[in-house]
C-alpha positions in Angstrom: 0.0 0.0 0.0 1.3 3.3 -0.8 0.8 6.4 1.2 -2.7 7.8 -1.6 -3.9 4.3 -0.8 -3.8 4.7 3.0 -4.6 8.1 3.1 -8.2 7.2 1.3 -8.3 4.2 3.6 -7.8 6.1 6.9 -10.3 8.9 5.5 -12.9 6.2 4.8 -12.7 4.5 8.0 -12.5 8.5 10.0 -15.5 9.4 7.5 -17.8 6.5 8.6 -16.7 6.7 12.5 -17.8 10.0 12.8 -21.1 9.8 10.6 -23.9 8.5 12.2 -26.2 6.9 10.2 -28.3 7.5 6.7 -27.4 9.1 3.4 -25.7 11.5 5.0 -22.9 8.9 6.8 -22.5 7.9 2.9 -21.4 11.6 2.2 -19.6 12.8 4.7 -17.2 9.1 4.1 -17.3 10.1 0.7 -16.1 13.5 1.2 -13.4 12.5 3.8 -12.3 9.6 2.0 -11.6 11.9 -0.8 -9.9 14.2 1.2 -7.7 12.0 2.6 -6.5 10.7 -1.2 -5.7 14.3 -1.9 -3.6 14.8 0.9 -2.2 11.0 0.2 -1.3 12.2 -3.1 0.1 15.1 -1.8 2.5 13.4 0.7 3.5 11.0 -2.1 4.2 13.9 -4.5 1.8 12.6 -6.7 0.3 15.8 -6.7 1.5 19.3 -6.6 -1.0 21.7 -5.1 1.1 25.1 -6.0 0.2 23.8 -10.1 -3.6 23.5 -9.0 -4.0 27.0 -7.8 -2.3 28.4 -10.3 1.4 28.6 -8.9 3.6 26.6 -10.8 7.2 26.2 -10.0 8.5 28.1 -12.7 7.7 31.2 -11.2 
């Protein structure tokens, strides 16, 4: 497992602790499993955050 892949599974696992029940509990482990891919990728260097919002290295 690399580091995107335990990020999502540690934001998955977070998401549906702290959601209690319904459609909503299926959101919010959506939304922090997401959230913890990003920062997964992130961390791996996967993805560069400064080229997303519009700051590029070459600068």
């Amino acid at each position: 497992m690399n580091t995107s892949q335990i990020g999502l599974l540690a934001g998955l696992i977070l998401g549906a602790a702290g959601a209690i029940g319904g459609f909503s509990a299926v959101v919010v482990a959506l939304a922090v499993g997401v959230l913890g891919l990003v920062v997964g990728r992130v961390l791996d260097g996967d993805l560069d955050l400064g080229e997303l919002l519009g700051r590029g290295r070459d600068k």
